[in-house]
C-alpha positions as YAML, in Angstrom:
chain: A
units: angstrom
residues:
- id: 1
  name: UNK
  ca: [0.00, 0.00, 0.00]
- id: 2
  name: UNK
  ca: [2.70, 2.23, 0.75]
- id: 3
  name: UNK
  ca: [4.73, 1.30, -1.80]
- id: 4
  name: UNK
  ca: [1.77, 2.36, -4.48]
- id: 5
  name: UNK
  ca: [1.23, 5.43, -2.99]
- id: 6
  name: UNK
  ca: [5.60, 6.36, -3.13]
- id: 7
  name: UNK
  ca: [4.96, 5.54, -6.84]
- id: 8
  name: UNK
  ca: [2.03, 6.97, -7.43]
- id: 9
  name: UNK
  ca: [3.57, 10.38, -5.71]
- id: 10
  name: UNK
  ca: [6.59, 9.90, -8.06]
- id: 11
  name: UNK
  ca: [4.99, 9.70, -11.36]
- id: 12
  name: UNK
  ca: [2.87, 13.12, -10.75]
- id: 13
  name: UNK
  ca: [4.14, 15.59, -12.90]
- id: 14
  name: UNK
  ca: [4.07, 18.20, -10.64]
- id: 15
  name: UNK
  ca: [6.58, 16.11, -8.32]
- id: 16
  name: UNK
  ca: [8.98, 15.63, -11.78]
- id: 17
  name: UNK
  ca: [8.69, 19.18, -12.35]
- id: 18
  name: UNK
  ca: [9.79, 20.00, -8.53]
- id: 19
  name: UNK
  ca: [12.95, 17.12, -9.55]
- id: 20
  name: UNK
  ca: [13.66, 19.12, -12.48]
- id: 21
  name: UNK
  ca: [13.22, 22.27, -10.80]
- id: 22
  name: UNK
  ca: [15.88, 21.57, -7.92]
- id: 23
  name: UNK
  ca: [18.25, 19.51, -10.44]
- id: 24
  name: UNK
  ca: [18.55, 23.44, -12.56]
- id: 25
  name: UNK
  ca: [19.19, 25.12, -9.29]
- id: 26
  name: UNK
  ca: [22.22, 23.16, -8.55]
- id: 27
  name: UNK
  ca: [23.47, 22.43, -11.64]
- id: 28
  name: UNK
  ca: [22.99, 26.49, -12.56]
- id: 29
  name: UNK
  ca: [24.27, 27.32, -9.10]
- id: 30
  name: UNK
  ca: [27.55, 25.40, -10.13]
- id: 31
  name: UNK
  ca: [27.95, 26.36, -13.55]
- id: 32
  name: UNK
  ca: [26.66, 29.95, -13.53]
- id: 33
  name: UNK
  ca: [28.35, 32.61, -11.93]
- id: 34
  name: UNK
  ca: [26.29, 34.23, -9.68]
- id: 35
  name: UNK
  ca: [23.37, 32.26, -10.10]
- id: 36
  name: UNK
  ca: [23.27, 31.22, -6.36]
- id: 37
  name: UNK
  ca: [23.28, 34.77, -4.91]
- id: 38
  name: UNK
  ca: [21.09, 35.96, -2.95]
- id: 39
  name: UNK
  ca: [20.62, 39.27, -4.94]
- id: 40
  name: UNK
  ca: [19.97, 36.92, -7.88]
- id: 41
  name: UNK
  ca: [17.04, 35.19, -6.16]
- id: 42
  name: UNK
  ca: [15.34, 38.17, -5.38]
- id: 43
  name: UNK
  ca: [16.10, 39.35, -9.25]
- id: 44
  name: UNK
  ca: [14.71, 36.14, -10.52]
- id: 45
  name: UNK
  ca: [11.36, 35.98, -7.75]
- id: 46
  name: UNK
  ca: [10.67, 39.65, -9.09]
- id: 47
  name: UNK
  ca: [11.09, 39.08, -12.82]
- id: 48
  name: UNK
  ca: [8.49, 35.44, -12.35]
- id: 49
  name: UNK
  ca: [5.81, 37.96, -10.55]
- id: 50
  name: UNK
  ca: [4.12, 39.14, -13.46]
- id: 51
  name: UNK
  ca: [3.84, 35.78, -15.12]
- id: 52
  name: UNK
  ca: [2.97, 33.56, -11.72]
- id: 53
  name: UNK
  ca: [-0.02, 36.11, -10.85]
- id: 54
  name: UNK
  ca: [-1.29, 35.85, -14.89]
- id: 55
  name: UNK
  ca: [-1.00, 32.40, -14.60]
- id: 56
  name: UNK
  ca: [-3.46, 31.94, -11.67]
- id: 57
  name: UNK
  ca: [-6.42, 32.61, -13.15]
- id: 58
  name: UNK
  ca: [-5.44, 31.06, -16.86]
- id: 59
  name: UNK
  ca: [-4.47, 27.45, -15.29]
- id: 60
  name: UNK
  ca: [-8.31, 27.43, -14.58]
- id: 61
  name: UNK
  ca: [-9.55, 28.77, -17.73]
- id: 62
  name: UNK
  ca: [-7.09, 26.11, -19.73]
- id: 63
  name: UNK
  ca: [-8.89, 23.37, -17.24]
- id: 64
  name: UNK
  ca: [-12.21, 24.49, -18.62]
- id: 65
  name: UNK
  ca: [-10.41, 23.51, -21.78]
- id: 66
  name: UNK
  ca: [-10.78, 27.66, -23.52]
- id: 67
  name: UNK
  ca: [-7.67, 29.72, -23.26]
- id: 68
  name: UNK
  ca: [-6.76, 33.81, -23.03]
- id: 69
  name: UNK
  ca: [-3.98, 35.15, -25.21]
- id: 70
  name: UNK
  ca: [-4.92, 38.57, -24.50]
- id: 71
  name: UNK
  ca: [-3.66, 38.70, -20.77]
- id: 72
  name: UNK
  ca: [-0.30, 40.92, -21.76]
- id: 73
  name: UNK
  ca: [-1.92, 42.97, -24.19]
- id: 74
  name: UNK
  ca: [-4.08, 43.55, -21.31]
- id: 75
  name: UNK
  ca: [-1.89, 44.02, -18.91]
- id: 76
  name: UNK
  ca: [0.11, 46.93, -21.74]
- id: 77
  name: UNK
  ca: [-3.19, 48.46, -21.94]
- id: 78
  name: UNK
  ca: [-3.84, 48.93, -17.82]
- id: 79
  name: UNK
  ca: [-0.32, 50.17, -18.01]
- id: 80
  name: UNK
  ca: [-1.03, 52.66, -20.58]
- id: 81
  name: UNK
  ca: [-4.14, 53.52, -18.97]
- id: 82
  name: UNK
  ca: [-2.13, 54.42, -15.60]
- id: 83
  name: UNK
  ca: [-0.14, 56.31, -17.03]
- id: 84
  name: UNK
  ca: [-2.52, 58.74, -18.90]
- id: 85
  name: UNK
  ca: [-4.54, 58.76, -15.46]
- id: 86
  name: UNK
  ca: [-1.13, 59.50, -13.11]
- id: 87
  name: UNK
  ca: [-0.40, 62.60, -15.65]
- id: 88
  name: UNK
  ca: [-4.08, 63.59, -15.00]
- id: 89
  name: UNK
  ca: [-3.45, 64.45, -11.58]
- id: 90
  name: UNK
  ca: [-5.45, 61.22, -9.94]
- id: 91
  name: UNK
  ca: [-3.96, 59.87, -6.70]
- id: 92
  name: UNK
  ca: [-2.33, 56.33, -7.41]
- id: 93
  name: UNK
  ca: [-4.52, 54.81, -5.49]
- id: 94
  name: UNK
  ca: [-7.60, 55.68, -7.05]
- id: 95
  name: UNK
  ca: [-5.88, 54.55, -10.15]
- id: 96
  name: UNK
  ca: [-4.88, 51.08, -8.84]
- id: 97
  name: UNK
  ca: [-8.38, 50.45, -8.46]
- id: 98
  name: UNK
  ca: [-9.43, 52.25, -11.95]
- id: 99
  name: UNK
  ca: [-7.09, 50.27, -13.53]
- id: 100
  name: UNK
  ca: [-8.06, 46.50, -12.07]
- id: 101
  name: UNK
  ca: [-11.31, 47.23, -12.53]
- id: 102
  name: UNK
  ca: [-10.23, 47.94, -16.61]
- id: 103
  name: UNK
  ca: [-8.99, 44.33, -16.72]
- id: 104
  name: UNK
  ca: [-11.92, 43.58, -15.39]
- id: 105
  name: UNK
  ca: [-14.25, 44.92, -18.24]
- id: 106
  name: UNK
  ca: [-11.74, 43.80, -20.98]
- id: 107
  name: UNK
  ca: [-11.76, 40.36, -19.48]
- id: 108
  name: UNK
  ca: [-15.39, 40.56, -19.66]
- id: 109
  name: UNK
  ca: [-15.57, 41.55, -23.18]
- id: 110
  name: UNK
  ca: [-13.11, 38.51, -24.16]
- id: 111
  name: UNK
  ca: [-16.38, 36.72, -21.76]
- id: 112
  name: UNK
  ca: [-19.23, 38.04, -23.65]
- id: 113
  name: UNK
  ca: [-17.91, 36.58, -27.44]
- id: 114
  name: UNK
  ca: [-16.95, 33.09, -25.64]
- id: 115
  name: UNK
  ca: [-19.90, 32.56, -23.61]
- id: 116
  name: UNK
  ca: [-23.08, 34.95, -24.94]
- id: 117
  name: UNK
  ca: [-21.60, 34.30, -28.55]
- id: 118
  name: UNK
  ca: [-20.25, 30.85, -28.47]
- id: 119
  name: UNK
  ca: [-16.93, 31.56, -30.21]
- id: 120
  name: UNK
  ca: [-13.95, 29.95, -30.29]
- id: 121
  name: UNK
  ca: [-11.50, 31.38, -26.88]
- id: 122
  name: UNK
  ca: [-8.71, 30.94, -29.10]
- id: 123
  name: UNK
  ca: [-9.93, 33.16, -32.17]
- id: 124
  name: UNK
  ca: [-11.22, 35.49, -29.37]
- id: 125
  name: UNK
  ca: [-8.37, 36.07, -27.44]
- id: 126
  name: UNK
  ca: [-6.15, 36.24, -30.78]
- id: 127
  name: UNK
  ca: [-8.38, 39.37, -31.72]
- id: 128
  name: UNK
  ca: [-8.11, 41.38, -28.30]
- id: 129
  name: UNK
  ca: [-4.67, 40.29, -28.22]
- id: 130
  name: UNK
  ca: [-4.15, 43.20, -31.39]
- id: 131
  name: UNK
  ca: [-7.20, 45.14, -30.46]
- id: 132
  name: UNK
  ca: [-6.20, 45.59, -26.62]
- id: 133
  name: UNK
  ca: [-2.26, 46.31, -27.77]
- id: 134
  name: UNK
  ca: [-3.19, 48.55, -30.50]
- id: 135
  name: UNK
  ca: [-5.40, 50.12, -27.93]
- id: 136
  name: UNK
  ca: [-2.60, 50.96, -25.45]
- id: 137
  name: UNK
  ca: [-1.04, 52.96, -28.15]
- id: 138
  name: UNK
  ca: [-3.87, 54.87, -28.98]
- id: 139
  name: UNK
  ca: [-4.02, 55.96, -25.35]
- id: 140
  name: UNK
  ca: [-0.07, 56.67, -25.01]
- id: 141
  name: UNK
  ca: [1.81, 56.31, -28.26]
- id: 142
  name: UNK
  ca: [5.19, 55.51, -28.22]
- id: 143
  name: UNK
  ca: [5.78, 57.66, -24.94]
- id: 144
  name: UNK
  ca: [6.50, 56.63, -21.14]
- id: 145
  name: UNK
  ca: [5.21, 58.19, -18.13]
- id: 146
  name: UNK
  ca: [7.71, 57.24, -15.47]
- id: 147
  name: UNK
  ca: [7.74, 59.97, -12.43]
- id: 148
  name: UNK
  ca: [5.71, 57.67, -10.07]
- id: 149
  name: UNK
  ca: [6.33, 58.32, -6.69]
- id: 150
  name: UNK
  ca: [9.38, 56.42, -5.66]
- id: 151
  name: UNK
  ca: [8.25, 55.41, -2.41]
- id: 152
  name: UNK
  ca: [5.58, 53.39, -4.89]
- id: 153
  name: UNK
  ca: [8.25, 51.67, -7.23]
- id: 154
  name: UNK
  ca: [10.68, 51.21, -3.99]
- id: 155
  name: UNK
  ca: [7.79, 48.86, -2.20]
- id: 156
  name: UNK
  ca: [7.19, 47.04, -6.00]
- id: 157
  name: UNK
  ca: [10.70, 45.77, -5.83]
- id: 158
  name: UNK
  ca: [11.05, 45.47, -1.53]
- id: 159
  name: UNK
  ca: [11.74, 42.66, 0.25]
- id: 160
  name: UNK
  ca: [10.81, 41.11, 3.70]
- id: 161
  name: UNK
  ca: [13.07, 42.11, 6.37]
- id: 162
  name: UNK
  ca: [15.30, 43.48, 3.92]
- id: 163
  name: UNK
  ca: [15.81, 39.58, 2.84]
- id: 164
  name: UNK
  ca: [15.63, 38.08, -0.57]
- id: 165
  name: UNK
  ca: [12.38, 37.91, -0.97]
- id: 166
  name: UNK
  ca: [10.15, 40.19, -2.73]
- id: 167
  name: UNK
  ca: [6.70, 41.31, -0.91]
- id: 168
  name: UNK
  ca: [5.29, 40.83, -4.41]
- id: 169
  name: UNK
  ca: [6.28, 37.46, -4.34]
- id: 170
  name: UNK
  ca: [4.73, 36.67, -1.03]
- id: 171
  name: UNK
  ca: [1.73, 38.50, -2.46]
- id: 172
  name: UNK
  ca: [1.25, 36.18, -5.19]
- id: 173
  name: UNK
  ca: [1.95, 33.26, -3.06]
- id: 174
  name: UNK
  ca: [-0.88, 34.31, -1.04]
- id: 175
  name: UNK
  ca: [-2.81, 34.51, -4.41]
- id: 176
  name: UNK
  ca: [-1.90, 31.72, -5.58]
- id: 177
  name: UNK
  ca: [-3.03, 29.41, -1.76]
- id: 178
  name: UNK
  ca: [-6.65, 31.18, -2.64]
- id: 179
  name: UNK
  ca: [-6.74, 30.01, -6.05]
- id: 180
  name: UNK
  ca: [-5.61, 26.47, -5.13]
- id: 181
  name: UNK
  ca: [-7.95, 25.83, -2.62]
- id: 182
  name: UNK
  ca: [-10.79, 26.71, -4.83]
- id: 183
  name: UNK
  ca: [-9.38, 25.22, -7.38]
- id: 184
  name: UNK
  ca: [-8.65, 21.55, -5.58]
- id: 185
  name: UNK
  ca: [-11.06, 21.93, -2.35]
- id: 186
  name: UNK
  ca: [-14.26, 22.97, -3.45]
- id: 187
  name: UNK
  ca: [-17.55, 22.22, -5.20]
- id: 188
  name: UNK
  ca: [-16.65, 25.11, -8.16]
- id: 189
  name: UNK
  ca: [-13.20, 23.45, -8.56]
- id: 190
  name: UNK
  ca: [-14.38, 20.05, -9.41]
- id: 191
  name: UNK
  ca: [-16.82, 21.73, -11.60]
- id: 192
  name: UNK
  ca: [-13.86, 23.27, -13.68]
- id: 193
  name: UNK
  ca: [-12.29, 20.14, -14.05]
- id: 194
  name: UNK
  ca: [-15.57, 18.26, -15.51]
- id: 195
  name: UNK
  ca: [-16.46, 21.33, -17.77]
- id: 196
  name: UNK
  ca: [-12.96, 20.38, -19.56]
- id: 197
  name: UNK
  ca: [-13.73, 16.86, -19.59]
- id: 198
  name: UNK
  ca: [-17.05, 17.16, -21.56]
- id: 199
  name: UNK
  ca: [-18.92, 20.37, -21.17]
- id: 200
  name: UNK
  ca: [-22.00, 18.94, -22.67]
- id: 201
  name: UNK
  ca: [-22.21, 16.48, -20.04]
- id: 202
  name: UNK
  ca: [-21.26, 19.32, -16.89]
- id: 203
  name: UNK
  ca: [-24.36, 21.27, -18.65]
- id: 204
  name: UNK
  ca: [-26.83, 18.51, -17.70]
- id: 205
  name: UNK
  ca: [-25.49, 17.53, -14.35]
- id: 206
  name: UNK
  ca: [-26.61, 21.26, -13.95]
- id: 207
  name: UNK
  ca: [-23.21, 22.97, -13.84]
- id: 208
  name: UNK
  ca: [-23.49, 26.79, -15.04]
- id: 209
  name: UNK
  ca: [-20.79, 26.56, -17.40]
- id: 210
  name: UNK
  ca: [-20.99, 29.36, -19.18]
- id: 211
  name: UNK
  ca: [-21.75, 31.94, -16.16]
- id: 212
  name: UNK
  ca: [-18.59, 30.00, -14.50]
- id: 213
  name: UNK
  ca: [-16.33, 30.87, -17.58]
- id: 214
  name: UNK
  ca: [-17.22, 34.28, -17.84]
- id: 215
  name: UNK
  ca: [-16.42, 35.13, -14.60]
- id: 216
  name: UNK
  ca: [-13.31, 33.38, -15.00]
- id: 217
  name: UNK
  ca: [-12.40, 35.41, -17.95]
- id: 218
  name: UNK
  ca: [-13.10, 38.48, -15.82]
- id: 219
  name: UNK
  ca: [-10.64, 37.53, -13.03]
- id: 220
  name: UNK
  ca: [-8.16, 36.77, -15.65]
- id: 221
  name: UNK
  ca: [-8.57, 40.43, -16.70]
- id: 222
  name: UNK
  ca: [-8.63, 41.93, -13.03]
- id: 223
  name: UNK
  ca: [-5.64, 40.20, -12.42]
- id: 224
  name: UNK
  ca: [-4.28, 41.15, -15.35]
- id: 225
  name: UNK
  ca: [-4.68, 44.50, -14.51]
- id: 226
  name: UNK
  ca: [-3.32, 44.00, -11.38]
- id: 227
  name: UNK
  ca: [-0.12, 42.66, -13.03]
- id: 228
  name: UNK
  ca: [0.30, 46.19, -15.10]
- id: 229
  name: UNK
  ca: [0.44, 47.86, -12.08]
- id: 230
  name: UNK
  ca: [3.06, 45.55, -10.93]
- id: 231
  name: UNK
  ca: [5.01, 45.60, -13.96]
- id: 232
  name: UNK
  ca: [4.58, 49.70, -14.07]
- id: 233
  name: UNK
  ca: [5.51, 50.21, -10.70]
- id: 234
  name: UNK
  ca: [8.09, 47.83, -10.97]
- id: 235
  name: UNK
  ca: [10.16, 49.51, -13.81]
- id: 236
  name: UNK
  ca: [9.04, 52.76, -13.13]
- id: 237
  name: UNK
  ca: [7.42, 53.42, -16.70]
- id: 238
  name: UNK
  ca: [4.34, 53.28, -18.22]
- id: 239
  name: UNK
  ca: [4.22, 52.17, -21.51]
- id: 240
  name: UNK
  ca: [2.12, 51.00, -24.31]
- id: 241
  name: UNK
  ca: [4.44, 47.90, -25.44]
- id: 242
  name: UNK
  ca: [4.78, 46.91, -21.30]
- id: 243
  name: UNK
  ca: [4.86, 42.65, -21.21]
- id: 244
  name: UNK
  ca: [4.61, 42.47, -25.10]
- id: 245
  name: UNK
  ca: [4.82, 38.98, -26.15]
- id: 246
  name: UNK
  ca: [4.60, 37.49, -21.78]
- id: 247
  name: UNK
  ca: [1.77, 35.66, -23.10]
- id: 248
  name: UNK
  ca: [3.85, 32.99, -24.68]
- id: 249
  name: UNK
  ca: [6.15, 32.70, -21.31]
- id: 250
  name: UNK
  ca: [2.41, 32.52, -19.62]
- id: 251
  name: UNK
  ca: [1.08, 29.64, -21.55]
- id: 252
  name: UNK
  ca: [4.19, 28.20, -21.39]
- id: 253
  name: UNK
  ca: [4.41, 27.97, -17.81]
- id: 254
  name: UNK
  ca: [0.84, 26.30, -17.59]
- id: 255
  name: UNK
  ca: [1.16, 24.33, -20.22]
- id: 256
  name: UNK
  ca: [4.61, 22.85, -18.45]
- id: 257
  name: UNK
  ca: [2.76, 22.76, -14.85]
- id: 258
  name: UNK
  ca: [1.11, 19.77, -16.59]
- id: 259
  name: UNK
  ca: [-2.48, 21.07, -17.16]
- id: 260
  name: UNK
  ca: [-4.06, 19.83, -20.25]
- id: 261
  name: UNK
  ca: [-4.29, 21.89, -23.27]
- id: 262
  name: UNK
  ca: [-7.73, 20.00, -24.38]
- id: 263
  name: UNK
  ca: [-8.74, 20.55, -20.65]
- id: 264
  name: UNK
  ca: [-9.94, 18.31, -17.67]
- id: 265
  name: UNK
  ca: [-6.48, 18.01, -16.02]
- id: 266
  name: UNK
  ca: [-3.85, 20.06, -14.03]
- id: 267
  name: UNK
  ca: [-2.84, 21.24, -10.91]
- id: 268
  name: UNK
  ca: [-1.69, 24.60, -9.64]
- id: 269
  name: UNK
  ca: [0.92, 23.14, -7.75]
- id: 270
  name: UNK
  ca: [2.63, 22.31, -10.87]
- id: 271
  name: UNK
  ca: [1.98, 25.65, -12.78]
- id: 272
  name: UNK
  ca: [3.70, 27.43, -9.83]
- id: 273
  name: UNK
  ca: [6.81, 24.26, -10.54]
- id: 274
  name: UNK
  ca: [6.50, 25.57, -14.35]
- id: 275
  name: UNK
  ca: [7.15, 29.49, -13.71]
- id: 276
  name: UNK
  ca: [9.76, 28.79, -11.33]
- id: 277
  name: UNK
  ca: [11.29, 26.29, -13.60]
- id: 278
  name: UNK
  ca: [10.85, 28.52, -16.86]
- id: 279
  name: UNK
  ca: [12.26, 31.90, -14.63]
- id: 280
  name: UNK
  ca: [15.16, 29.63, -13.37]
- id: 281
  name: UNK
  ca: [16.45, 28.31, -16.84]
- id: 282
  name: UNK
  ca: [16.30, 32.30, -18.58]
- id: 283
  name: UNK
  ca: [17.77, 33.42, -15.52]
- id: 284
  name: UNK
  ca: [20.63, 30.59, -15.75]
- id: 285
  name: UNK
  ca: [20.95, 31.58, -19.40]
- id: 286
  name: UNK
  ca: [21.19, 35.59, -19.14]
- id: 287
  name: UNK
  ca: [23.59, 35.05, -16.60]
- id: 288
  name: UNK
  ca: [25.16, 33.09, -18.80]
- id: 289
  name: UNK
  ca: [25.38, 35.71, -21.63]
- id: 290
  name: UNK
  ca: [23.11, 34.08, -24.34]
- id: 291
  name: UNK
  ca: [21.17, 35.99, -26.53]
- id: 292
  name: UNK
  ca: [17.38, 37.51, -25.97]
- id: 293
  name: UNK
  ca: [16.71, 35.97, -29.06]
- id: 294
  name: UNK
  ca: [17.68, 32.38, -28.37]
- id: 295
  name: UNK
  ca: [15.29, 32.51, -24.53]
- id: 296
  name: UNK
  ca: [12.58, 32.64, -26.92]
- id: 297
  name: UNK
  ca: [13.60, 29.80, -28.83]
- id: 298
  name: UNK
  ca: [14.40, 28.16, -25.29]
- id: 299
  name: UNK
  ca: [11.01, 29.33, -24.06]
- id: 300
  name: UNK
  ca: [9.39, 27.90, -27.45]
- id: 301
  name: UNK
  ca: [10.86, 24.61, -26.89]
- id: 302
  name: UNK
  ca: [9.43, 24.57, -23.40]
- id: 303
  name: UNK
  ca: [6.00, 24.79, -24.77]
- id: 304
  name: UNK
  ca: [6.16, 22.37, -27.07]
- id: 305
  name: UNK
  ca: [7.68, 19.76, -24.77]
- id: 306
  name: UNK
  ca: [5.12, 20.66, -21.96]
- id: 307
  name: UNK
  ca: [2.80, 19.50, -24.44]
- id: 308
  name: UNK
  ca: [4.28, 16.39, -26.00]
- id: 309
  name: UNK
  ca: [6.13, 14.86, -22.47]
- id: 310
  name: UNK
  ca: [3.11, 14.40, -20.88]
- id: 311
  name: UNK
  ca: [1.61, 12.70, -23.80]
- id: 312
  name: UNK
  ca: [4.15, 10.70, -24.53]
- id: 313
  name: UNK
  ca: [4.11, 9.68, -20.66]
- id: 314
  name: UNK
  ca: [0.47, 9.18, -20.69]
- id: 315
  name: UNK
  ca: [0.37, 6.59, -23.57]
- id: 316
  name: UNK
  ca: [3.74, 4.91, -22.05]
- id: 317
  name: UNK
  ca: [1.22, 4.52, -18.89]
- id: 318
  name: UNK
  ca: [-1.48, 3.31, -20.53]
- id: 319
  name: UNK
  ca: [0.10, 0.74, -22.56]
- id: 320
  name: UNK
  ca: [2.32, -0.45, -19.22]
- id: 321
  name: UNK
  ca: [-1.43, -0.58, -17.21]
- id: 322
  name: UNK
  ca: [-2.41, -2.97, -20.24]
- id: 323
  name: UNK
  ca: [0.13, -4.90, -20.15]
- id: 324
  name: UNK
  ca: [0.05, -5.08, -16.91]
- id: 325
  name: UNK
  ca: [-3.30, -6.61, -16.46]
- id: 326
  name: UNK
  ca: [-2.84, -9.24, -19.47]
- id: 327
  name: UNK
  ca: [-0.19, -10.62, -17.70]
...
């Protein structure tokens, strides 16, 4: 009994991602200079922010089996948007709140299409994607509005105790317990999970599966928004091309933390695995001196091995079950 459950525990991706995750750390502490400082760790917590907090809310809309590209152009617009309202003379906290709420509404126009309209997330979120980027320009061009108040970028970047970790980090950890207890440990997370595995069916065990999804799509843009003001504060600028192109380190990350891209399977234990593993291995390579260009190509291969290992490991399972039980 034991025995099953040890194995059982061991072929989990999210425990092969935490192996793969510690065997980078060492072997990058080793091998890359100044990998293993503490400065570094704070560096690398605060550059994974953006994309672990993104990431939340898309791990369940991926398990509902739809999907939202348009969470950076989202997040460039709500930066834009800050901007413009800081130079109005608004106090920043009034725009926080202005601003989340303007993820909200565009994550609940990428909600109307998918659920009122029935169209395809994909072809959706492809479409805001441009319109929400080419937005952000329309509000700020190709200008940046960076005279925050410093003791606002200052606490973006802090740590606790004067440690090396971030407050933002511990913020999203926070997050991130919230979403995985609804997510794993309770009625509306099991609901996710059997919209992904056949919607039709979740529709007549009386599952709202559309209202579920659009609210979904509306945290995704709330916490999207919440992101840009991250990412603003963070860097001290407002701009219109903020996060362009995060998306693809995003779905990366979830797509590696082992939830299905058809839907139905996935754990945010494993997402969180992904964006550490993903923000470990750039890290290890800009340290390292190799090109911006070739972490995309690293960050492309990613994807497309977080799709096809588990696959391949799924139908090496199955046929080892079968074999297994004809013997």
């Amino acid at each position: 009994m034991a025995r099953d459950v040890v194995r059982s525990t061991l072929a989990r991706w999210d425990t092969v991602l935490l192996v793969v995750l510690a065997a980078v750390v060492v072997v990058a502490g080793v091998l890359v200079e100044g990998f293993a400082s503490g400065r570094n760790f704070q560096f690398l917590l605060l550059d994974v922010v953006a994309i672990a907090l993104i990431a939340l809310p898309l791990t369940l809309i991926v398990i509902t089996g739809e999907i939202d590209l348009s969470v950076a152009s989202t997040l460039g617009l709500c930066s834009a948007v800050m901007g413009q309202l800081w130079v109005a003379g608004l106090s920043l906290e009034l725009v926080v709140v202005l601003v989340v709420g303007l993820g909200a509404v565009l994550g609940a126009v990428n909600a109307v299409f998918v659920t009122r309209f029935a169209l395809p997330s994909l072809a959706v979120t492809i479409g805001t994607l441009a319109a929400y980027r080419g937005l952000a320009f329309v509000v700020l061009g190709d200008q940046a509005v960076a005279d925050f108040p410093f003791s606002w970028t200052t606490a973006a970047s802090s740590t606790v105790g004067g440690g090396s970790v971030p407050w933002a980090a511990v913020v999203t950890l926070v997050l991130a317990v919230v979403f995985g207890v609804v997510l794993h440990a309770t009625p509306f997370g099991r609901s996710l999970y059997a919209m992904g595995n056949n919607a039709e069916a979740a529709t007549f065990s009386g599952i709202r599966v559309a209202r579920a999804k659009f609210w979904l799509f509306v945290v995704s843009g709330a916490v999207s928004g919440l992101a840009g003001v991250y990412w603003t504060l963070r860097f001290a600028s407002a701009r219109a091309d903020n996060a362009a192109g995060l998306e693809l380190a995003v779905v990366a990350a979830v797509l590696l933390g082992g939830v299905s891209i058809f839907g139905g399977r996935g754990t945010l234990l494993g997402v969180l695995a992904g964006v550490l593993l993903l923000g470990a291995v750039r890290n290890a390579l800009q340290l390292a001196d190799v090109a911006a260009d070739t972490l995309n190509v690293v960050t492309g291969g990613l994807l497309i091995a977080s799709v096809v290992v588990p696959n391949v490991v799924g139908m090496a399972r199955t046929r080892w079950r079968r074999r297994q039980r004809t013997a």
